[in-house]
PDB file of N, CA, C and O in Angstrom, chain B, residues numbered from 101:
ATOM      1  N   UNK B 101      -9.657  39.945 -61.559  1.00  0.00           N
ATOM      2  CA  UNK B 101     -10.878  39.272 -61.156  1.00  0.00           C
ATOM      3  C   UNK B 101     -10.848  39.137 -59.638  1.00  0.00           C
ATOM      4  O   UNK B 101      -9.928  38.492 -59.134  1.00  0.00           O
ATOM      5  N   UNK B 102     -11.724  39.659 -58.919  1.00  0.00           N
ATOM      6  CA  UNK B 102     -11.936  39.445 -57.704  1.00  0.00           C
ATOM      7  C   UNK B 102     -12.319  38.293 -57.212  1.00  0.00           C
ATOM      8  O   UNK B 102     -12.651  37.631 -58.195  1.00  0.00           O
ATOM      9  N   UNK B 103     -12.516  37.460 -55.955  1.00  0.00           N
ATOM     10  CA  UNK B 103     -12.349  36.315 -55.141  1.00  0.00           C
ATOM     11  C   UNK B 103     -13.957  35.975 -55.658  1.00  0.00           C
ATOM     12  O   UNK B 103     -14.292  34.895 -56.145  1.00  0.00           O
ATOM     13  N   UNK B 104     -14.566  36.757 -55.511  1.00  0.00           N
ATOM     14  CA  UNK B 104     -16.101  36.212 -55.764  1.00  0.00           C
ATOM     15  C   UNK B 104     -16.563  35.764 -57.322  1.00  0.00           C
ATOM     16  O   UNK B 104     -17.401  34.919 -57.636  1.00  0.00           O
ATOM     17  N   UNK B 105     -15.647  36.706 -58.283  1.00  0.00           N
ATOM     18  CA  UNK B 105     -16.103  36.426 -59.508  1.00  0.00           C
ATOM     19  C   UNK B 105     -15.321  35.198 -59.664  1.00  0.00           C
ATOM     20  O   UNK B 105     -16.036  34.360 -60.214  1.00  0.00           O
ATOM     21  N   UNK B 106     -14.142  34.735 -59.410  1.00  0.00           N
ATOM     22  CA  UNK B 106     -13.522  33.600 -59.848  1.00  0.00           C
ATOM     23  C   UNK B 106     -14.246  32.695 -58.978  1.00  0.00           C
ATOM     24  O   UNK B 106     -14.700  31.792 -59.681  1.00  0.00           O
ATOM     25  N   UNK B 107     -14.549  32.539 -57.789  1.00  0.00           N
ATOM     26  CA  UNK B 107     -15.416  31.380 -57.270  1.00  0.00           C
ATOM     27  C   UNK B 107     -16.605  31.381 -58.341  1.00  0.00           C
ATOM     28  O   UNK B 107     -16.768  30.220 -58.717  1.00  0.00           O
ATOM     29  N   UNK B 108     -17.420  32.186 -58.917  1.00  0.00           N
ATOM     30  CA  UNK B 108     -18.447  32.201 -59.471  1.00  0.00           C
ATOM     31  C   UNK B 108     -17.820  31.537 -60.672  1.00  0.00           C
ATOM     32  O   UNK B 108     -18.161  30.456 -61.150  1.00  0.00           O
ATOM     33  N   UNK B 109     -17.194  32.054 -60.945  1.00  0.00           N
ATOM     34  CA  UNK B 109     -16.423  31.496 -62.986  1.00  0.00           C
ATOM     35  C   UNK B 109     -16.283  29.812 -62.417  1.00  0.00           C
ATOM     36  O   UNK B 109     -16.814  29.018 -63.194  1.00  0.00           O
ATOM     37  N   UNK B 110     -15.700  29.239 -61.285  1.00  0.00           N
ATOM     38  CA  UNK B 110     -15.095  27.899 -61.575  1.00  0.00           C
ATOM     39  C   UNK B 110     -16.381  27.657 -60.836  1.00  0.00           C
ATOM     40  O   UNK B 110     -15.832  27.143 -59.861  1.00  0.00           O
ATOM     41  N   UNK B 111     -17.679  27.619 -60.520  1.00  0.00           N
ATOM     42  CA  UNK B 111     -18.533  27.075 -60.258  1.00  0.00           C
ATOM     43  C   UNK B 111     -19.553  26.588 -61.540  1.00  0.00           C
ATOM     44  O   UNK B 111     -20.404  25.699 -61.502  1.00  0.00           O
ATOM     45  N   UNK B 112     -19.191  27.444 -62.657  1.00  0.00           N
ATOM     46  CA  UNK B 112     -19.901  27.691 -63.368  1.00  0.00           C
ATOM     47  C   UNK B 112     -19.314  26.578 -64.395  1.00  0.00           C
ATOM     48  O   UNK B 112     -19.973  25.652 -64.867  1.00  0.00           O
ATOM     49  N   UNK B 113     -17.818  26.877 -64.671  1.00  0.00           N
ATOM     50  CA  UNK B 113     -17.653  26.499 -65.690  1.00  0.00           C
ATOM     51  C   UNK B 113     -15.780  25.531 -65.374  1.00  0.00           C
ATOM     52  O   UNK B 113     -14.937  25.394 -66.261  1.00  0.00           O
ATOM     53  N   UNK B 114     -15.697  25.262 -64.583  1.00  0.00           N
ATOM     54  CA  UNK B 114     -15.076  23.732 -64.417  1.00  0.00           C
ATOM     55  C   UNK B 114     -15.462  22.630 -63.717  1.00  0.00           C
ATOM     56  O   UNK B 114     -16.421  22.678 -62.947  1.00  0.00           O
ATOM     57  N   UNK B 115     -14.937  21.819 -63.865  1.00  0.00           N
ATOM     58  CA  UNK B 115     -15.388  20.605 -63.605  1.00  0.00           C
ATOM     59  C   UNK B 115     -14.571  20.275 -62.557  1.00  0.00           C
ATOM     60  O   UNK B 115     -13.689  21.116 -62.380  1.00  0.00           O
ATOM     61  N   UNK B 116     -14.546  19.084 -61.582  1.00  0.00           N
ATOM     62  CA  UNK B 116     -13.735  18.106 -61.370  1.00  0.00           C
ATOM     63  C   UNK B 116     -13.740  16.813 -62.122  1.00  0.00           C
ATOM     64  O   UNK B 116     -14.665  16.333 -62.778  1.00  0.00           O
ATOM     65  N   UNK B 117     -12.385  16.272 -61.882  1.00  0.00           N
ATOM     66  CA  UNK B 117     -12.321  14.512 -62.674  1.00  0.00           C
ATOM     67  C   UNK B 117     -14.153  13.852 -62.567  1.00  0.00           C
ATOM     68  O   UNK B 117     -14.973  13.545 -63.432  1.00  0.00           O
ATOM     69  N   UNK B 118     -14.176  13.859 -61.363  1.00  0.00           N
ATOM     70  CA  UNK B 118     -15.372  12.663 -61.092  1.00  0.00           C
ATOM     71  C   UNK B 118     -16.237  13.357 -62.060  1.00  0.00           C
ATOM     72  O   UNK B 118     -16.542  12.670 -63.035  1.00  0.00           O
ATOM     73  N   UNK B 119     -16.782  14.755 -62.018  1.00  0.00           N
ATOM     74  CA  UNK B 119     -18.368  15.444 -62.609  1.00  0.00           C
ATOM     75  C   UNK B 119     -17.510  15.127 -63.566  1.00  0.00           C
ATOM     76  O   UNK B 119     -17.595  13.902 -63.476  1.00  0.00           O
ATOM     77  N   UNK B 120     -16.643  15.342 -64.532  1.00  0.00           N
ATOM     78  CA  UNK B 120     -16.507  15.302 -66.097  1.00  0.00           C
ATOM     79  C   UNK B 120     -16.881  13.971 -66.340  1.00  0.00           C
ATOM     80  O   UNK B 120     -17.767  13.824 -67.182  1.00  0.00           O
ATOM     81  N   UNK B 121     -16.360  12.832 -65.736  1.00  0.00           N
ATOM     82  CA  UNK B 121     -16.521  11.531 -66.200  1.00  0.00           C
ATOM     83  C   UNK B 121     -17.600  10.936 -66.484  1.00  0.00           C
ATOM     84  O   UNK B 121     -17.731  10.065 -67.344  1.00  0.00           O
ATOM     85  N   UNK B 122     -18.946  11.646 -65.337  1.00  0.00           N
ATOM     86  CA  UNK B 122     -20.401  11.239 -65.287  1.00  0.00           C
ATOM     87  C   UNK B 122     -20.639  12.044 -66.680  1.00  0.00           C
ATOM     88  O   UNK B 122     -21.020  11.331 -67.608  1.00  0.00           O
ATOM     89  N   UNK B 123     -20.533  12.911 -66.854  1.00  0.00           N
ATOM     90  CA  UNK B 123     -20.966  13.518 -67.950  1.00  0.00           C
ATOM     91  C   UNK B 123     -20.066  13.009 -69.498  1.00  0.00           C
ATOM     92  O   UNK B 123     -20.192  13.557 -70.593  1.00  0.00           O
ATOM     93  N   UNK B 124     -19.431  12.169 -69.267  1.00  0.00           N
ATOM     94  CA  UNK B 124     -18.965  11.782 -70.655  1.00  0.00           C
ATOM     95  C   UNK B 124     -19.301   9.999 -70.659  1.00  0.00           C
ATOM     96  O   UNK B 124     -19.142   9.071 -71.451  1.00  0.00           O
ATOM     97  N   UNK B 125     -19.795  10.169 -69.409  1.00  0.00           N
ATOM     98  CA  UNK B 125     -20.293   8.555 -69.265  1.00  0.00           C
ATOM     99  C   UNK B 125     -19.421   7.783 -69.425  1.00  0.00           C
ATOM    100  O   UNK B 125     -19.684   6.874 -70.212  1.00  0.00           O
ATOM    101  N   UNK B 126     -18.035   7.780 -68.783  1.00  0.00           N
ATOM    102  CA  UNK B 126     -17.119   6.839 -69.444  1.00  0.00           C
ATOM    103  C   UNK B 126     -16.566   6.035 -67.654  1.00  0.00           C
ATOM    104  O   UNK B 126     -16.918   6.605 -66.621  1.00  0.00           O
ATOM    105  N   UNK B 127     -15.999   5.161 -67.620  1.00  0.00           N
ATOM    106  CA  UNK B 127     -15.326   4.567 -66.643  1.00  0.00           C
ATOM    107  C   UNK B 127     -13.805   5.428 -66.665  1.00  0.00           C
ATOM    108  O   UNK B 127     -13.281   5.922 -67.663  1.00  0.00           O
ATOM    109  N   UNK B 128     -13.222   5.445 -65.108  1.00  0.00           N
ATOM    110  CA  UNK B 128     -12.534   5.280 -64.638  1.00  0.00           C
ATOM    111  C   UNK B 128     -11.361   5.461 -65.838  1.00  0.00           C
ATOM    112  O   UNK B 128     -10.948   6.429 -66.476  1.00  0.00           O
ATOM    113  N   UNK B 129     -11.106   4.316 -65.815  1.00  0.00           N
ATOM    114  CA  UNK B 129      -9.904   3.638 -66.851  1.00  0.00           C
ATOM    115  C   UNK B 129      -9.824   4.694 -68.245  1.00  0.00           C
ATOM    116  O   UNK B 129      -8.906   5.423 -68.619  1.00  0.00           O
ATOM    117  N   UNK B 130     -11.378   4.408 -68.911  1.00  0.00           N
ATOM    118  CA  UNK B 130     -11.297   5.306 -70.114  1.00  0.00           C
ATOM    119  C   UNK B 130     -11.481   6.536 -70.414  1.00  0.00           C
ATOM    120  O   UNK B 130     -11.404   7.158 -71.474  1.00  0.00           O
ATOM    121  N   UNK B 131     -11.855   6.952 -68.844  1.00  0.00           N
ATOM    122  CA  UNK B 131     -11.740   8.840 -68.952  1.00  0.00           C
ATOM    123  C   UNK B 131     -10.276   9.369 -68.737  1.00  0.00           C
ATOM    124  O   UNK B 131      -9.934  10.533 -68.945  1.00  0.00           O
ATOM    125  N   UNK B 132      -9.252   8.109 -68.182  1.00  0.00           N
ATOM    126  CA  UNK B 132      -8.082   8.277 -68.044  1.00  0.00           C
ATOM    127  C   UNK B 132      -6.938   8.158 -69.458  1.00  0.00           C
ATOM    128  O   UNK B 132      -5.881   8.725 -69.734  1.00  0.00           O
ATOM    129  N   UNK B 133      -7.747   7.161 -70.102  1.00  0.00           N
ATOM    130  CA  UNK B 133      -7.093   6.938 -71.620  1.00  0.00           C
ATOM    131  C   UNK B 133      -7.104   8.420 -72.631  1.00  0.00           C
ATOM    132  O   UNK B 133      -6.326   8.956 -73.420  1.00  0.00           O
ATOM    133  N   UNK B 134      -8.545   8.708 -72.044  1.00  0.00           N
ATOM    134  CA  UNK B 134      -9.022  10.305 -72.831  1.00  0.00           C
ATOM    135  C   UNK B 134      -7.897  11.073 -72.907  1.00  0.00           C
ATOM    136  O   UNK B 134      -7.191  11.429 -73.850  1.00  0.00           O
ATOM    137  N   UNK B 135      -7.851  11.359 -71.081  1.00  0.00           N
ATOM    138  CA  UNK B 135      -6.533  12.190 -71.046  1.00  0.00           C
ATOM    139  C   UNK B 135      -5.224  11.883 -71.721  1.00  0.00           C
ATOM    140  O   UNK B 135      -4.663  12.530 -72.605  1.00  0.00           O
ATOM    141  N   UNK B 136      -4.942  11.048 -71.278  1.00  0.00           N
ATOM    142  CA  UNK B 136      -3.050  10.111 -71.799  1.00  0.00           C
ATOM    143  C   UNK B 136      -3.283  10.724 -73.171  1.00  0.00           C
ATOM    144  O   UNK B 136      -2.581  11.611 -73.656  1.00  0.00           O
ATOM    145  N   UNK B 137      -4.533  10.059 -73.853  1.00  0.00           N
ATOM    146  CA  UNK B 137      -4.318  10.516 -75.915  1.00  0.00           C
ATOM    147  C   UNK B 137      -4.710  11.634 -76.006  1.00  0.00           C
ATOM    148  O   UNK B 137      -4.700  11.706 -77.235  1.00  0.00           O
ATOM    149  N   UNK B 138      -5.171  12.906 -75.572  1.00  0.00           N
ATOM    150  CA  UNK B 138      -4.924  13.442 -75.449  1.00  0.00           C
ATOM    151  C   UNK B 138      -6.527  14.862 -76.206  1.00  0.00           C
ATOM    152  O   UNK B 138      -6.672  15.990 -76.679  1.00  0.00           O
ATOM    153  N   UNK B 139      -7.106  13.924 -75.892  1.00  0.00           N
ATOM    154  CA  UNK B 139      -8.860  13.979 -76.270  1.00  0.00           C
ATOM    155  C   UNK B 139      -9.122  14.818 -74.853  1.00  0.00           C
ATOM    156  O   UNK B 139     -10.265  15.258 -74.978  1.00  0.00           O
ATOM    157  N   UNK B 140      -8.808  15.070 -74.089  1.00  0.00           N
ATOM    158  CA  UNK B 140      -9.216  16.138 -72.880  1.00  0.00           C
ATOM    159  C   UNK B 140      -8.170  16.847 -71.938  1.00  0.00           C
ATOM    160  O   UNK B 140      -7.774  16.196 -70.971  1.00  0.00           O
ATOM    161  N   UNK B 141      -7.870  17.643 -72.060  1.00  0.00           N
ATOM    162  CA  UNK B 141      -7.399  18.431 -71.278  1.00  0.00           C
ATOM    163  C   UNK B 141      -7.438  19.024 -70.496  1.00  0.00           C
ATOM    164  O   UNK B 141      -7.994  20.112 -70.637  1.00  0.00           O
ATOM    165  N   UNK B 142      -6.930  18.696 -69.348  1.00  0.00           N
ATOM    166  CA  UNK B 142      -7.026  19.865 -67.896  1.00  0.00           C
ATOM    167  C   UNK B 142      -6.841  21.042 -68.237  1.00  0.00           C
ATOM    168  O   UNK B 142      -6.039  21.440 -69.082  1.00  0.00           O
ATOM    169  N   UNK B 143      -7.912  21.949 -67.301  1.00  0.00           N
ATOM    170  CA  UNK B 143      -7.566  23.210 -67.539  1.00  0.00           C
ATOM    171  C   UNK B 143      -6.742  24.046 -66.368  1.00  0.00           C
ATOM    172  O   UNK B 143      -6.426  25.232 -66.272  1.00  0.00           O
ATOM    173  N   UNK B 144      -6.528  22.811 -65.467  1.00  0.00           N
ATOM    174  CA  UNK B 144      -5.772  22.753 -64.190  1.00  0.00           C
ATOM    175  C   UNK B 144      -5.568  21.549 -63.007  1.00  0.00           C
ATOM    176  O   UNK B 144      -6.334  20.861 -62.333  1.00  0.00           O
ATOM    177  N   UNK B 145      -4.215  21.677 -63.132  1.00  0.00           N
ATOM    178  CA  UNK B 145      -3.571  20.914 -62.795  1.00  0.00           C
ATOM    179  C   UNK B 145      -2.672  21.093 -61.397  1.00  0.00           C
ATOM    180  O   UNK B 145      -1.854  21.986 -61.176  1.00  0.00           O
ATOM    181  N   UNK B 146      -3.075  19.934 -60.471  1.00  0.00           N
ATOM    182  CA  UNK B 146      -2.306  20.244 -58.981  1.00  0.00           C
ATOM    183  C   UNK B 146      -1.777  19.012 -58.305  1.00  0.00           C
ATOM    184  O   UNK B 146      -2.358  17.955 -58.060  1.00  0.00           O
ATOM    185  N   UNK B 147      -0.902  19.278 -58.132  1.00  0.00           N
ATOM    186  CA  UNK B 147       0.176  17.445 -57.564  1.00  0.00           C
ATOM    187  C   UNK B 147      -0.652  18.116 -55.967  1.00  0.00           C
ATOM    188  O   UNK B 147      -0.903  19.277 -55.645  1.00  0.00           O
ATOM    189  N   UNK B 148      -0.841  17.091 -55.401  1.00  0.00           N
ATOM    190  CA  UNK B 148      -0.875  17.182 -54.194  1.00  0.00           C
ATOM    191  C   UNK B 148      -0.261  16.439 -52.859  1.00  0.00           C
ATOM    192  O   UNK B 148      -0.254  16.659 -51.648  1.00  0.00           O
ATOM    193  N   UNK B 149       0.299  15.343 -53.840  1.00  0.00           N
ATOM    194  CA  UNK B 149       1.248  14.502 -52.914  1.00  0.00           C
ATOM    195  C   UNK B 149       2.051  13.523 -54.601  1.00  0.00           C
ATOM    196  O   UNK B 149       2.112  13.973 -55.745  1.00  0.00           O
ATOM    197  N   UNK B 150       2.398  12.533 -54.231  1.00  0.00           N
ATOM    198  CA  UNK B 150       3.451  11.584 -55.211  1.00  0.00           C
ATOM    199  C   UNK B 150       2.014  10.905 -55.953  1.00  0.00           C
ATOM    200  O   UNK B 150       2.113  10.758 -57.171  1.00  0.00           O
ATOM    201  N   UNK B 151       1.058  10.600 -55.493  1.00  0.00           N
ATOM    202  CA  UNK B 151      -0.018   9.990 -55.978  1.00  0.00           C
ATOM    203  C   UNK B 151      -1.215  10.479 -56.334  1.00  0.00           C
ATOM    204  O   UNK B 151      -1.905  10.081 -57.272  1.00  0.00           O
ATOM    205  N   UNK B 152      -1.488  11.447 -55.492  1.00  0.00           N
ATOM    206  CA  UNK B 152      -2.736  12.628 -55.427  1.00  0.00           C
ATOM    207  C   UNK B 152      -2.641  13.662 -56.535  1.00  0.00           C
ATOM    208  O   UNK B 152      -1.652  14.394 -56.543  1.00  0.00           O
ATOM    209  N   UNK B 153      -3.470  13.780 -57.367  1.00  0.00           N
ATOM    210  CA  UNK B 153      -3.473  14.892 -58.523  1.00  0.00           C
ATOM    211  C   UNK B 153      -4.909  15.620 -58.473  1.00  0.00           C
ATOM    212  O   UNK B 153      -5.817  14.823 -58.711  1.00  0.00           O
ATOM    213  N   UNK B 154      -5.146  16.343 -58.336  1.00  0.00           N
ATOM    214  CA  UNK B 154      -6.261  17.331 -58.729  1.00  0.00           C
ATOM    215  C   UNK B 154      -6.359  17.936 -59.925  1.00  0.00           C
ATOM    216  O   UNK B 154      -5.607  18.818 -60.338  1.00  0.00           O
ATOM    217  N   UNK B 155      -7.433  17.392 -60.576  1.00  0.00           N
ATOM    218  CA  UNK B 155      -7.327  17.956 -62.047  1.00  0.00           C
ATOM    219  C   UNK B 155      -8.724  18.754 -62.105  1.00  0.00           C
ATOM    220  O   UNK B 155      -9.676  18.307 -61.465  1.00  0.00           O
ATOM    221  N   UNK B 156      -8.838  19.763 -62.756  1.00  0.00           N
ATOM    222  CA  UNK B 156     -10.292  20.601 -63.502  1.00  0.00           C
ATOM    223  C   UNK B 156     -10.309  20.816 -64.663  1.00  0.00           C
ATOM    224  O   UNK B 156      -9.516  21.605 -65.177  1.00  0.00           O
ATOM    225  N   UNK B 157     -11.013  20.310 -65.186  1.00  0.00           N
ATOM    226  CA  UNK B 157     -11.502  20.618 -66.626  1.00  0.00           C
ATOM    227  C   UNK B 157     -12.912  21.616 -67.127  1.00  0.00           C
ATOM    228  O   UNK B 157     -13.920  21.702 -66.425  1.00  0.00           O
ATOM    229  N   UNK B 158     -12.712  22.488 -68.766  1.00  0.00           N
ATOM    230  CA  UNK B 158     -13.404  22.949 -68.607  1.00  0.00           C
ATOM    231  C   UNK B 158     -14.913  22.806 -68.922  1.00  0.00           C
ATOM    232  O   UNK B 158     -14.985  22.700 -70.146  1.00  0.00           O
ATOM    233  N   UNK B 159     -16.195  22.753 -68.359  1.00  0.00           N
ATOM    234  CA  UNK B 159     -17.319  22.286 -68.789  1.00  0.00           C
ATOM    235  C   UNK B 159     -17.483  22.096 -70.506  1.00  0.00           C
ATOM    236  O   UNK B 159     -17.690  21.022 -71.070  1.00  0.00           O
ATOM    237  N   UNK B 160     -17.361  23.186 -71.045  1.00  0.00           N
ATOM    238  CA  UNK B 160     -17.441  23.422 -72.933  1.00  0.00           C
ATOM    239  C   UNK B 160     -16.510  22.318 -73.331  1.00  0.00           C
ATOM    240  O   UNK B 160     -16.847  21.335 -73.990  1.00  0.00           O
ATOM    241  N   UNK B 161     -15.774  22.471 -73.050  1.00  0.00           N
ATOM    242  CA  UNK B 161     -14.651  21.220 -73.440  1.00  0.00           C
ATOM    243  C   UNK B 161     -15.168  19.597 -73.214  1.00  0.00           C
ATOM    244  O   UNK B 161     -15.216  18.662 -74.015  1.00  0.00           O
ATOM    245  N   UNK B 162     -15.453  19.667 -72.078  1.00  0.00           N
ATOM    246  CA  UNK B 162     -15.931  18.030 -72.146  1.00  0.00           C
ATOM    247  C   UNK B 162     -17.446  18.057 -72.496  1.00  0.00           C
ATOM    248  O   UNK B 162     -17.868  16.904 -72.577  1.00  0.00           O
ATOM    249  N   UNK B 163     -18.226  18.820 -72.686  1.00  0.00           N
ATOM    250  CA  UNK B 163     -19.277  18.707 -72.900  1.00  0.00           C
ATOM    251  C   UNK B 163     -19.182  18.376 -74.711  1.00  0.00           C
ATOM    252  O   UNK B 163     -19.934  17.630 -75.338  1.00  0.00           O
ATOM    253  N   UNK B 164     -18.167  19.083 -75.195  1.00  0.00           N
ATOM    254  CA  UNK B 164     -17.953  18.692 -76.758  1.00  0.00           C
ATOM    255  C   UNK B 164     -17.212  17.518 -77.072  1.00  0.00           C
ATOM    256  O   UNK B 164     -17.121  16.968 -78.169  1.00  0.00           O
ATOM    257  N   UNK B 165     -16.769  17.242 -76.144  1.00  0.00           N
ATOM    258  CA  UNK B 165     -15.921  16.063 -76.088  1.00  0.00           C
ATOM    259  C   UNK B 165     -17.146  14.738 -76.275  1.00  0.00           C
ATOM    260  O   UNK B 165     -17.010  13.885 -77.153  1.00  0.00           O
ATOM    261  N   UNK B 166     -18.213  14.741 -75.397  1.00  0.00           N
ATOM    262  CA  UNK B 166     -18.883  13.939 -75.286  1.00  0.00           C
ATOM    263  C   UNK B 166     -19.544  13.452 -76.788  1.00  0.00           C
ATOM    264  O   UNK B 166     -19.552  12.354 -77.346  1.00  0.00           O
ATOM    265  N   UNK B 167     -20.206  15.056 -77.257  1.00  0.00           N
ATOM    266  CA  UNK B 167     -20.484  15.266 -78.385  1.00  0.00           C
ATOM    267  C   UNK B 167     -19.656  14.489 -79.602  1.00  0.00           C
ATOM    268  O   UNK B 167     -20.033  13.551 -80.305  1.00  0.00           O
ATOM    269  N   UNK B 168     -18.616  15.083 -79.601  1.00  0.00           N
ATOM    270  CA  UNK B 168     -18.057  13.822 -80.259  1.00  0.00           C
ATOM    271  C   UNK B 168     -17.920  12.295 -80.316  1.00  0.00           C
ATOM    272  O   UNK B 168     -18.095  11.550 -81.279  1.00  0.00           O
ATOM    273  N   UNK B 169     -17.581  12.020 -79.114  1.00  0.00           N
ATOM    274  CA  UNK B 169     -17.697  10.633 -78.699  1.00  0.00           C
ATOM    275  C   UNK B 169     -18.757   9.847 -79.490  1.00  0.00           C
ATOM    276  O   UNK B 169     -18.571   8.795 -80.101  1.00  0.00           O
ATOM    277  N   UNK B 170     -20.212  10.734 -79.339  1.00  0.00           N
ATOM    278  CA  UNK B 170     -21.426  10.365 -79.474  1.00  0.00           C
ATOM    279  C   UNK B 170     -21.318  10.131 -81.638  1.00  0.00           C
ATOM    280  O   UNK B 170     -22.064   9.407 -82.299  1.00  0.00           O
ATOM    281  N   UNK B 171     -20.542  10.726 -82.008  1.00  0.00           N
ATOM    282  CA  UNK B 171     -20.530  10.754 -82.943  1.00  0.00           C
ATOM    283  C   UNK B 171     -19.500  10.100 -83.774  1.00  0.00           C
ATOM    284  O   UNK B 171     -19.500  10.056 -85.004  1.00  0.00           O
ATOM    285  N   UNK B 172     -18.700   9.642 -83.045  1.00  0.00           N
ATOM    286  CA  UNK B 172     -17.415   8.177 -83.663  1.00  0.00           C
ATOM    287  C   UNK B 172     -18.362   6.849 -83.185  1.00  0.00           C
ATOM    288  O   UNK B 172     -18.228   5.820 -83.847  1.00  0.00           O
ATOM    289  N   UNK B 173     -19.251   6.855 -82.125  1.00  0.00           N
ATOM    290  CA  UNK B 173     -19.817   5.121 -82.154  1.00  0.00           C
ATOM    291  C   UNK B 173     -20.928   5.434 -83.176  1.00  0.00           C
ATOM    292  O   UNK B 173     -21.382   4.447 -83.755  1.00  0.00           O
ATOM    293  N   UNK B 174     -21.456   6.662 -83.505  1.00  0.00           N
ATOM    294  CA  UNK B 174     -22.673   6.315 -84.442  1.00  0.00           C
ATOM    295  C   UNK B 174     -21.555   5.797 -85.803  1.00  0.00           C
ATOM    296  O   UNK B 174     -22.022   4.925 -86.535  1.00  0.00           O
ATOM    297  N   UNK B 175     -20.471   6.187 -86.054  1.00  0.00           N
ATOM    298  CA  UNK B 175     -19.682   5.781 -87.266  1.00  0.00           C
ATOM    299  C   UNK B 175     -19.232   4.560 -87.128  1.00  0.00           C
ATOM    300  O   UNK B 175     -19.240   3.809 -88.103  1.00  0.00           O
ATOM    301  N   UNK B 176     -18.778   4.156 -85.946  1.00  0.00           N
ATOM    302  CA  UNK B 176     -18.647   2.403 -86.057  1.00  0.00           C
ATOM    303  C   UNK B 176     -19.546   1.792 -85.920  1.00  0.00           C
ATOM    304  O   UNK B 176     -19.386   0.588 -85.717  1.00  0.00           O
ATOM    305  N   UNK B 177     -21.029   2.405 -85.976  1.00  0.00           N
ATOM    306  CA  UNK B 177     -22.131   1.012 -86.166  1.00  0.00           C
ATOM    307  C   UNK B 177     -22.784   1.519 -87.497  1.00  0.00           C
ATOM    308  O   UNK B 177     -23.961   1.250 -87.736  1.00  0.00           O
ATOM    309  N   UNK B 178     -22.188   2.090 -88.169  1.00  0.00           N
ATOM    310  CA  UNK B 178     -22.208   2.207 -89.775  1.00  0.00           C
ATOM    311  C   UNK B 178     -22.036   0.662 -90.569  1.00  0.00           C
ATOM    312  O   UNK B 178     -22.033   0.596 -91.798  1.00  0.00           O
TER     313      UNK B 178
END
């Protein structure tokens, strides 16, 4: 894959932390719980210092993720 098609592929179709979170509508804290249990997965991962992490995730993935979500609170207000 050449430099242009992979800029094009991760424009298209990863995320960063912050855009995934707006799109799963969740806070901080509980887009972080997501990860820990293990409900989302990076599709890349970068230490950038002892504290600094860069994570990307992939759009399909959290976009189904959400999907779901949407579909365990319709079951707890059963």
């Amino acid at each position: 894959m050449d430099r242009k098609a992979f800029i094009e592929y991760g424009n298209k179709h990863l995320l960063t932390t912050t855009a995934a979170r707006h799109i799963t509508e969740q806070t901080t804290k509980a887009f972080q719980q997501s990860v820990k249990s293990g409900h989302l997965t990076p599709a890349f991962e970068f230490r950038d210092s002892e504290r600094h992490v860069i994570r990307l995730y992939f759009r399909d993935e959290v976009e189904a993720y959400k999907a779901h979500m949407k579909d365990w609170q319709a079951a707890r207000k059963k």
